[in-house]
C-alpha positions in Angstrom: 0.0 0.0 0.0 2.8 2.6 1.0 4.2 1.8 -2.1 1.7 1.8 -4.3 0.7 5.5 -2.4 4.6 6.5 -3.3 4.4 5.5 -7.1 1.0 7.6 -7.4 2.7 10.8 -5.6 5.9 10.1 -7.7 3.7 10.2 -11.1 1.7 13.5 -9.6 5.1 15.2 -9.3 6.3 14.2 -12.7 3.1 15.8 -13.9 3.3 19.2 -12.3 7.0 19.4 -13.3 6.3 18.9 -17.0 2.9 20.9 -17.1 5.0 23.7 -15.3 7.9 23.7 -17.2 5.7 23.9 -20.5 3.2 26.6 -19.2 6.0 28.8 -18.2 8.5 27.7 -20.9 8.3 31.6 -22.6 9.4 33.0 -19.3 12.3 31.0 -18.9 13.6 31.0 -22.7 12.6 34.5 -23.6 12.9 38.0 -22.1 10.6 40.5 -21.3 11.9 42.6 -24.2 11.0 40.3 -26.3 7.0 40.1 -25.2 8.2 36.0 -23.7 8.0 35.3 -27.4 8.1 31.6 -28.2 9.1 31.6 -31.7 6.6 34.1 -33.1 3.7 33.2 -30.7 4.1 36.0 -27.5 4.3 34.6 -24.4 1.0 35.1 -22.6 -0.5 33.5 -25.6 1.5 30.3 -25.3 0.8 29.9 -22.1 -2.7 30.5 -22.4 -2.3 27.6 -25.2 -0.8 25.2 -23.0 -3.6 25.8 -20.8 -5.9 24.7 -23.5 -3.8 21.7 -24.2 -3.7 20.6 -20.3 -7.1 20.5 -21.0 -7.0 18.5 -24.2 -4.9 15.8 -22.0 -6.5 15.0 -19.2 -10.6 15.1 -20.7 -9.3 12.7 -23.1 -7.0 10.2 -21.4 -9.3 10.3 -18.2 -12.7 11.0 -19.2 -13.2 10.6 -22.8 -11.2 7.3 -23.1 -12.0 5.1 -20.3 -16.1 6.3 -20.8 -16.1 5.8 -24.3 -13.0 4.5 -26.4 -15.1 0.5 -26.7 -16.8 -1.4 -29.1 -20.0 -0.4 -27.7 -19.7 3.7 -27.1 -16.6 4.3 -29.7 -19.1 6.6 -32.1 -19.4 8.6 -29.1 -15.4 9.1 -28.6 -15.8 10.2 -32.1 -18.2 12.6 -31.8 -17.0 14.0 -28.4 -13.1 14.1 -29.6 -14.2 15.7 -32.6 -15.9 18.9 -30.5 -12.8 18.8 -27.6 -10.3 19.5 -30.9 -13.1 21.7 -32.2 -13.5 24.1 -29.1 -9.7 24.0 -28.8 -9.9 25.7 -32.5 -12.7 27.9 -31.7 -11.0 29.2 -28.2 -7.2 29.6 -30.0 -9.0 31.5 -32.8 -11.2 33.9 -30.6 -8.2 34.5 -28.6 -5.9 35.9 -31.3 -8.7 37.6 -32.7 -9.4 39.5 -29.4 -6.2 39.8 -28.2 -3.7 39.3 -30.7 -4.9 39.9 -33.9 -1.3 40.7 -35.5 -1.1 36.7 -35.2 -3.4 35.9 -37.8 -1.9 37.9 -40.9 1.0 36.1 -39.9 0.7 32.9 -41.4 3.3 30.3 -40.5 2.3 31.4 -36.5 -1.1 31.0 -37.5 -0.5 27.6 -38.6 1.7 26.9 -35.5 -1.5 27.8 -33.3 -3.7 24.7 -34.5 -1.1 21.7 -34.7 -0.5 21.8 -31.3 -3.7 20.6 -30.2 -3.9 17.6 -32.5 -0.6 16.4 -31.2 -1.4 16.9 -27.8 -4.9 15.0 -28.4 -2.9 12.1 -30.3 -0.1 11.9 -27.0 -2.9 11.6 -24.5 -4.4 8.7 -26.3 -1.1 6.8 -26.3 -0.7 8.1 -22.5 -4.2 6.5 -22.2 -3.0 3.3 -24.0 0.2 2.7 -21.8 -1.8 3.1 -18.4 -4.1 0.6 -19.6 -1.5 -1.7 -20.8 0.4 -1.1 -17.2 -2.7 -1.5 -15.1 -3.8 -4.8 -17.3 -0.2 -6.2 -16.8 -1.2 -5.5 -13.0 -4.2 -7.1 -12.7 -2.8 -10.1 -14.3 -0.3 -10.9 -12.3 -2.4 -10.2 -9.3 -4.9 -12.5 -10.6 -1.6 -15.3 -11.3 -0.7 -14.1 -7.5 -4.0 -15.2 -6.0 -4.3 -17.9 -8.1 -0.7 -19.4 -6.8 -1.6 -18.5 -3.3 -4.8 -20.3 -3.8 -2.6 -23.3 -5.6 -0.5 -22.9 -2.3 -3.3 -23.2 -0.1 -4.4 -25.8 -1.8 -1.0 -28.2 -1.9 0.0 -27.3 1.6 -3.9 -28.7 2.6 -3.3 -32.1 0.6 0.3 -32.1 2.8 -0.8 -32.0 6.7 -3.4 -34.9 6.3 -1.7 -36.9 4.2 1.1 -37.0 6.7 -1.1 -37.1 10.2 -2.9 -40.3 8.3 0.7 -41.9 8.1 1.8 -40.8 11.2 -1.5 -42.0 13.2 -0.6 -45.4 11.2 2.7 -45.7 13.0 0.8 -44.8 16.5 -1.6 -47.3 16.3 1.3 -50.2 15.6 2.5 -48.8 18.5 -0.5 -49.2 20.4 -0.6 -53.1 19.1 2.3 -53.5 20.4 1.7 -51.6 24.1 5.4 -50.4 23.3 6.7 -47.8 26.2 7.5 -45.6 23.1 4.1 -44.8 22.7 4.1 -42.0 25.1 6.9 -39.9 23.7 5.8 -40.9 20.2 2.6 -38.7 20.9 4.4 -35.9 22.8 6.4 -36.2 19.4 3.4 -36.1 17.1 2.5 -33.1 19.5 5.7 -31.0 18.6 5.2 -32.0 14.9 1.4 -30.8 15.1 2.3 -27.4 16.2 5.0 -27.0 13.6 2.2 -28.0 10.9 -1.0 -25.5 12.4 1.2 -22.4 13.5 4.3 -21.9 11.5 3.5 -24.0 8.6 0.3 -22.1 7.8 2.3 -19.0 6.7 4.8 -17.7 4.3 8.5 -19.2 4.7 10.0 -20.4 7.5 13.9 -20.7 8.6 15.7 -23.3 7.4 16.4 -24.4 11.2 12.8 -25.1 11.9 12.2 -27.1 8.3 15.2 -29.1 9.9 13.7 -29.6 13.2 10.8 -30.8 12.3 12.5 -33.2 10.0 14.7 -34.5 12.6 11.6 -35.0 14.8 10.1 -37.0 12.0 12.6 -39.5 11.7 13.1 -39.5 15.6 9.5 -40.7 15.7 10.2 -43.2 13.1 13.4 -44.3 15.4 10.9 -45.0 18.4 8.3 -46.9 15.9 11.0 -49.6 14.2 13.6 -49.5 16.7 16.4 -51.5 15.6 14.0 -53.6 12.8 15.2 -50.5 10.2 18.8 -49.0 9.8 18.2 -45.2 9.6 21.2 -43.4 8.3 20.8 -39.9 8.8 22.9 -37.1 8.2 22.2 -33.2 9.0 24.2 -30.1 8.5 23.7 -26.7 8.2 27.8 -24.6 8.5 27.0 -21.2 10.2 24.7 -18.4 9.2 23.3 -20.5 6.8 20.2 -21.8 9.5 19.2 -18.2 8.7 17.8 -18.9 5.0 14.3 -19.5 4.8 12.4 -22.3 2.9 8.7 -23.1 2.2 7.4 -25.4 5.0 6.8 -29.1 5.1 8.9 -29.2 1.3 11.4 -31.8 2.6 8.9 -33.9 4.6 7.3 -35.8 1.7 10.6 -37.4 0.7 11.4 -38.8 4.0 7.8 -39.8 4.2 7.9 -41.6 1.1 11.2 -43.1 1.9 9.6 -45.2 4.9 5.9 -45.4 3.7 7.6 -48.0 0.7 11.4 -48.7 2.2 10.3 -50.5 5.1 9.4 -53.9 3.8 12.4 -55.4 2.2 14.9 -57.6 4.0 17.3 -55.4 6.2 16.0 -52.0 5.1 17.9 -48.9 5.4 16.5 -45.6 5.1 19.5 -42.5 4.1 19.0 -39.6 4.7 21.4 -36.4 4.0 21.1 -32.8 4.2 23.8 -29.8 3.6 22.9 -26.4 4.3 25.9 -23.9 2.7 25.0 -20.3 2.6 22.4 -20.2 -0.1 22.4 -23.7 -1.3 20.3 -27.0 0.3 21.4 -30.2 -1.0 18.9 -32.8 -0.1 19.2 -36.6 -0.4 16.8 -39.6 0.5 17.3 -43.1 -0.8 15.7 -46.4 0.4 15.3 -50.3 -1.2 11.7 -50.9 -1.9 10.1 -54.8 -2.9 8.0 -53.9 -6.7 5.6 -56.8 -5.7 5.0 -55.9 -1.9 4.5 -52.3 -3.0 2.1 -52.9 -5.8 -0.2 -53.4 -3.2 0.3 -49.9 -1.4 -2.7 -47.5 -1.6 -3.9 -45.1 -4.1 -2.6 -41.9 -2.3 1.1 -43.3 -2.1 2.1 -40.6 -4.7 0.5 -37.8 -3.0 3.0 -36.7 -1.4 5.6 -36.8 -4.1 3.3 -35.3 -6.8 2.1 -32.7 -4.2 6.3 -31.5 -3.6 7.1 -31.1 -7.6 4.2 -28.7 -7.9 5.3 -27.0 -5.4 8.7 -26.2 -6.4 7.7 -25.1 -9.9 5.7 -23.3 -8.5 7.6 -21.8 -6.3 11.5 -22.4 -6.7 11.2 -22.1 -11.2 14.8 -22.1 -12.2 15.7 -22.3 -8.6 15.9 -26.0 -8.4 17.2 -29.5 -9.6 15.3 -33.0 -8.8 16.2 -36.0 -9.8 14.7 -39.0 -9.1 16.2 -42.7 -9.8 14.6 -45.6 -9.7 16.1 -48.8 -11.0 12.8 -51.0 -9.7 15.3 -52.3 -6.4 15.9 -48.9 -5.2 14.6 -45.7 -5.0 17.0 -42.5 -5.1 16.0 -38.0 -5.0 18.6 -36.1 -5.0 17.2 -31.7 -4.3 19.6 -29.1 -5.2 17.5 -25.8 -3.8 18.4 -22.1 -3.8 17.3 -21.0 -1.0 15.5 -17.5 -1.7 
């Protein structure tokens, strides 16, 4: 708002200054000795005709065109156009005949009184053509704003009860098996629930929290497999570079993923990397998966995955690199990120 408020006072300013400058233009070129001649037009008279042209300007580029220059009213642009040049004419003409009557035996300053006008008419409908271009452009791209907040909205909706459904999964084998774990798995689920309603719900968050929560993720999957599943994990973020921010609950799916499908082979291991460097995040997960146990997985298994790439091109375009491998044996992402 403030700047929009500072761009509109800006323009205002830039209008006075070149209104001013050409309505006293004869008093800062010519002399008094010389009548403020402009060329062979005297100086009052100029002035008087750049009043006129002000005029011209503004009824067309803010009244005239946004009324009428349309399909529906353009006859009526015509017409009115047509009588805004035509009492410019009439007014120019009575003036020199009442007041400087010399001007109209002279003929190349009689000719110099009329032009004027028309180009004056002809720059306020191309002033009127850019502001409608600029404020077009505007509106577009807050329409494309909304609609990628809404997109946002949207994605990061799909995200939270995608992930509480898998988490509550691993809670209730918990539960089957009256593990002791089952306490600090919920005071866990607790900490990751607060992440997901209050900082989550907003813009960006710092890199440290994104990191917390994933470490509280896999802590939880720790205390649910125990020592059944070899999780290899590997954080680091060098100094300062906690400080970056990142969209929330990006890195989650991955790790989700990575466990949701790497969890029923033979000896599983789940790996997990992540290097924070100034502005970079390099981000790996990798896990073994059986094809024929997970053929049987659910419907919503890709979710999460499919939810993450929109994200990113939607927000990280040209910012990112993902690759994904998958040999049917094991599954491999690899995230380069620019943090922004």
């Amino acid at each position: 708002m403030k700047a929009l408020l500072r761009s509109r006072n800006i323009i205002i300013v830039l209008h006075v200054l070149i209104w001013g400058m050409v309505l006293l233009l004869p008093y800062l070129v010519s002399t008094e000795a010389n009548d403020y001649r402009v060329g062979p037009l005297p100086g009052t008279f100029f002035t008087l005709s750049g009043i006129i042209h002000l005029i011209i300007f503004y009824v067309n580029a803010f009244f005239l065109c946004p009324r009428w220059l349309n399909r529906r009213y353009w006859w009526l642009y015509i017409v009115a156009a047509a009588a805004l040049l035509g009492g410019s004419f009439w007014l120019k003409y009575h003036m020199m005949a009442w007041w400087y009557p010399e001007l109209l035996q002279d003929r190349p300053a009689y000719r110099a009184v009329f032009s004027p006008s028309v180009g004056v008419f002809v720059i306020s409908l191309v002033y009127r053509k850019i502001l409608d271009r600029i404020r077009a452009e505007k509106e577009q791209k807050e329409k494309q704003a909304q609609q990628l907040s809404s997109e946002l909205k949207f994605l990061r909706s799909q995200i939270s009860p995608h992930f509480l459904f898998n988490v509550l999964t691993n809670l209730v084998s918990l539960a089957r098996k009256k593990s002791d774990q089952l306490e600090p798995s919920l005071i866990m689920l607790s900490e990751l629930m607060r992440y997901m309603i209050y900082d989550a719900g907003g813009a960006r968050v710092a890199v440290t929290k994104e990191v917390a929560y994933l470490e509280s993720y896999i802590a939880l999957q720790r205390l649910r497999f125990g020592t059944d599943v070899d999780i290899q994990a590997g954080i680091h973020l060098e100094e300062n570079a906690g400080a970056q921010l990142i969209e929330p609950m990006l890195l989650i799916p991955f790790v989700e993923n990575a466990f949701k499908h790497g969890t029923g082979v033979v000896s599983p291991v789940i790996t997990v990397r992540l290097y924070v460097k100034q502005e970079e995040l390099m981000f790996e997960v990798n896990n073994a998966y059986d094809r024929i146990l997970d053929s049987s997985k659910d419907e919503s298994s890709g979710i999460g995955l499919a939810n993450v790439r929109s994200r990113l091109d939607l927000l990280y375009r040209h910012k990112h690199q993902l690759k994904i491998m998958d040999n049917g044996h094991e599954f491999n992402i690899s995230l380069t990120l620019t943090l922004i």
